[in-house]
C-alpha positions, 0 to 999 in steps of 0.5 A, spaced: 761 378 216 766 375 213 774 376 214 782 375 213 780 367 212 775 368 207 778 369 200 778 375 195 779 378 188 780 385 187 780 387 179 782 394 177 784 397 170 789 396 166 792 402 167 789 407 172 792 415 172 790 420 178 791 428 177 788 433 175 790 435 167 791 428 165 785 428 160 789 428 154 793 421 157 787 418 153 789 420 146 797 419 148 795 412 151 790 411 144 796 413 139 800 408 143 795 403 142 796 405 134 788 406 134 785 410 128 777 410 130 774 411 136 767 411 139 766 416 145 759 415 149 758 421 152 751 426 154 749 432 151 754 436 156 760 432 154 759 431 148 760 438 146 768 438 149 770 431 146 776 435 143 779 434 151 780 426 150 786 428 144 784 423 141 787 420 134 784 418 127 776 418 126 773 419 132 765 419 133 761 421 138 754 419 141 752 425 145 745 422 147 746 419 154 740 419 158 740 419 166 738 412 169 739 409 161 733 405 160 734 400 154 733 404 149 737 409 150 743 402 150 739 400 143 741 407 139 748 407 142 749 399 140 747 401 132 752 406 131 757 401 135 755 396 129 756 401 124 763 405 126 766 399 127 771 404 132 777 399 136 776 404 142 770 406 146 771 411 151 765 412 157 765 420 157 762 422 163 758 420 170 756 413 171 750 411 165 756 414 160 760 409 162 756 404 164 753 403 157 761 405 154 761 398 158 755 395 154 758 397 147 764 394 148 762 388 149 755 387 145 756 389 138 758 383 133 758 378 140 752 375 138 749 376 144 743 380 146 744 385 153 738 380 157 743 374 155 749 377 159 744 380 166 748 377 172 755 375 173 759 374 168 756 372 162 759 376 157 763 372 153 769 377 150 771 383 148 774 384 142 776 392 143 779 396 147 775 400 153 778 407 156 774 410 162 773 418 163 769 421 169 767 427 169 763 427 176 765 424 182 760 419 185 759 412 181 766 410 181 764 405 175 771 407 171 774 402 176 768 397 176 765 390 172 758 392 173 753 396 168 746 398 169 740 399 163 733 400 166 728 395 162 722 400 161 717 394 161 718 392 167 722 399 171 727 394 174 734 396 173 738 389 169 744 388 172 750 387 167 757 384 171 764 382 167 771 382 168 770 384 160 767 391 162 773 392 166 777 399 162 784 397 159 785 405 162 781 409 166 784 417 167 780 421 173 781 428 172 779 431 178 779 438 174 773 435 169 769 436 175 769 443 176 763 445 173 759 440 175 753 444 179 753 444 187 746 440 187 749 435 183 756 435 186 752 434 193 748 428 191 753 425 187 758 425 194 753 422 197 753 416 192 759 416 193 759 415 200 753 411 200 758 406 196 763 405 202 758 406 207 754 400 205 760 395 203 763 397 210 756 395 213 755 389 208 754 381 209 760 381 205 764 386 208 772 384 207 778 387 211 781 388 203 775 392 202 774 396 208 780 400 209 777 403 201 771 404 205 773 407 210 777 413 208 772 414 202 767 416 207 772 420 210 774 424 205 767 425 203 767 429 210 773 432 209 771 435 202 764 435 199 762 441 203 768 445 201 766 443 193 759 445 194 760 451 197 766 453 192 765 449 185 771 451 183 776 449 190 780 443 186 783 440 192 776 439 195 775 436 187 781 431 188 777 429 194 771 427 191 774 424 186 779 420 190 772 418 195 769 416 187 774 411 185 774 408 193 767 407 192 767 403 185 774 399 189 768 397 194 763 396 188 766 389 186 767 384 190 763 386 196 757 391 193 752 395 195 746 393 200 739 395 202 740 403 200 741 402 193 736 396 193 731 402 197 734 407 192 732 404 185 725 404 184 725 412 186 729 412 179 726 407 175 719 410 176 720 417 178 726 418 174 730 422 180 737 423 178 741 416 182 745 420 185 739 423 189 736 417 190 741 415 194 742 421 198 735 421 201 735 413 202 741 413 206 740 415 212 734 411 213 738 404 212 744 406 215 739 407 221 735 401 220 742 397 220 745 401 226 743 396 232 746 390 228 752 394 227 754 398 231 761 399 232 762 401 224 756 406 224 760 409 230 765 409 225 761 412 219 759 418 224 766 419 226 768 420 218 764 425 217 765 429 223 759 426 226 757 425 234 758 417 234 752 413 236 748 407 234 741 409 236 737 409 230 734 416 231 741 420 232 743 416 227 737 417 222 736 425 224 745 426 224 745 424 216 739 427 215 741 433 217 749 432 214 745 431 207 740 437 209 746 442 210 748 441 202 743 443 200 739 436 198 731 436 198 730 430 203 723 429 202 719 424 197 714 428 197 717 435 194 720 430 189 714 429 186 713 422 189 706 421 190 705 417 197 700 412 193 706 408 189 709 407 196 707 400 197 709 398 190 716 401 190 717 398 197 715 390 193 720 392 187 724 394 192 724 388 196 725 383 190 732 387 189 735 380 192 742 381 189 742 387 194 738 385 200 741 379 200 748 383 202 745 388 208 747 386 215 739 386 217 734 383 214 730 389 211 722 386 211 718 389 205 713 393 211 720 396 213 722 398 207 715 401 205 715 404 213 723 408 210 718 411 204 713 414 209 719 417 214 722 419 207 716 421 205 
């Protein structure tokens, strides 16, 4: 674990704005910047309310992101980069929306292609101007440096870190939230903790970091319940959002460790919502990790109003239960995840080095597939 002595960097937005109602900041920020033409990344849903952002000029819309992008997707939103020529791109949505805004910000006219910038910083600029616009309250990435596109080829996500795709301006309106339905609110909280959780309980967990974590586990606690029982409660929205943003301030320089790693191969291969992914995957590594962390899991416990423990069976059965009482299906199997490609998911999932390499225990390949057939 590291600690005070080990040294740190923390990037944030340019410029960052919380509250509700501020959505209309971006095109009063976009008139400042004397901005005439913009190209906003969206999905279907988002696309269709565009008119909210208040932005100036010409603006243009690609409407068509998908959940877990793959690179075709990126491809499709690439060219229409390429024949705007827009000098803002604004991710408009959950976290796929604004990781490939991220992309298109950087790719378009630099010469490089997307499998020449995986890894860490290897974007060589940016020569537009990038504003982040939640409308879900689980990635945190409008505060983030990372972007993640799934390669059909090899059903692996690539991953794309640059202090280049940091946005000069991130607005979270928690009221963008609103209408956003309880399954997708529950699974995308749990994300959102997931995040926290898993920085908390990193390798590289850090003082700086761990005081974010903390509270972003707590306010999920106090707040994702409340959202699920009552979509339109905006103070249990603010909540959750401010847990987001935590979440992505976690992101950055500590990331996420075996329950993302464990999650992915659920979305790459069965095409199950991230969100989701990680909310069936998270008891099982914050259990797996209990033994050699034990102080922290206790911690985790208690921020989300649990019985503190550190055995992994009340560990594994307490959040399971917490994420069961939302409403999340908690089964592989009724997901449609057939128990044949379980080895397979648990080899992919192993040679998720960037993330495994993070967890506070070494997390064997026969112990990830061992978590697919308790989840099964």
């Amino acid at each position: 674990m590291t600690s005070l002595l080990t040294p740190i960097e923390i990037l944030r937005p340019q410029r960052l704005e919380f509250g509700p109602g501020l959505v209309g900041t971006v095109g009063a920020w976009a008139k400042e910047k004397g901005v005439t033409s913009t190209l906003v990344i969206a999905d279907a849903f988002n696309a269709a309310r565009v008119d909210l952002l208040a932005l100036p000029g010409k603006v243009t819309v690609f409407g068509e992101v998908k959940p877990e992008p793959d690179i075709p997707n990126l491809d499709k939103a690439l060219a229409l980069a390429e024949q705007t020529g827009a000098e803002l791109v604004v991710g408009f949505g959950g976290g796929s929306a604004m990781d490939l805004a991220k992309l298109v910000a950087v790719l378009p006219g630099s010469g490089q292609t997307l499998h020449e910038v995986v890894g860490p910083e290897k974007v060589l600029g940016r020569r537009v101007l990038l504003a982040q616009v939640p409308t879900t309250s689980g990635t945190g990435s409008e505060a983030g440096t990372r972007a993640l596109v799934t390669d059909p080829a090899t059903e692996n996500k690539l991953a794309v870190q640059s202090r280049y795709m940091l946005a000069d301006l991130a607005i979270v309106d928690p009221d963008l939230t609103l209408t956003v339905p309880a399954a997708v609110t529950a699974a995308t909280g749990v994300d959102a903790m997931a995040h926290c959780t898993e920085a908390y309980t990193s390798r590289k967990a850090h003082p700086l970091i761990d005081l974010y974590a903390l509270e972003g586990i707590r306010l999920v606690g106090k707040y994702l319940a409340r959202a699920v029982a009552d979509g339109g409660d905006r103070e249990a929205r603010a909540g959750l959002s401010l847990a987001s943003l935590y979440g992505g301030y976690c992101l950055g320089p500590v990331n996420t460790t075996a329950g993302h790693a464990v999650a992915y191969p659920l979305g790459t291969r069965h095409h199950i919502p991230h969100g989701l992914a990680c909310a069936v995957i998270f008891p099982h590594t914050l259990a797996f990790n209990a033994p050699v962390m034990q102080e922290k899991t206790a911690q985790v416990l208690d921020a989300l109003g649990l019985p503190r423990s550190f055995e992994e069976s009340v560990v594994s059965a307490a959040t399971t239960e917490f994420c069961a009482r939302l409403g999340i299906e908690m089964k592989l199997g009724a997901l449609g995840v057939p128990r044949d490609d379980l080895p397979r998911m648990a080899k992919e999932a192993h040679a998720i080095r960037r993330l495994l390499d993070n967890n506070p225990r070494d997390l064997p390949e026969a112990d990830i597939l061992r978590i697919y057939e308790t989840a099964f």
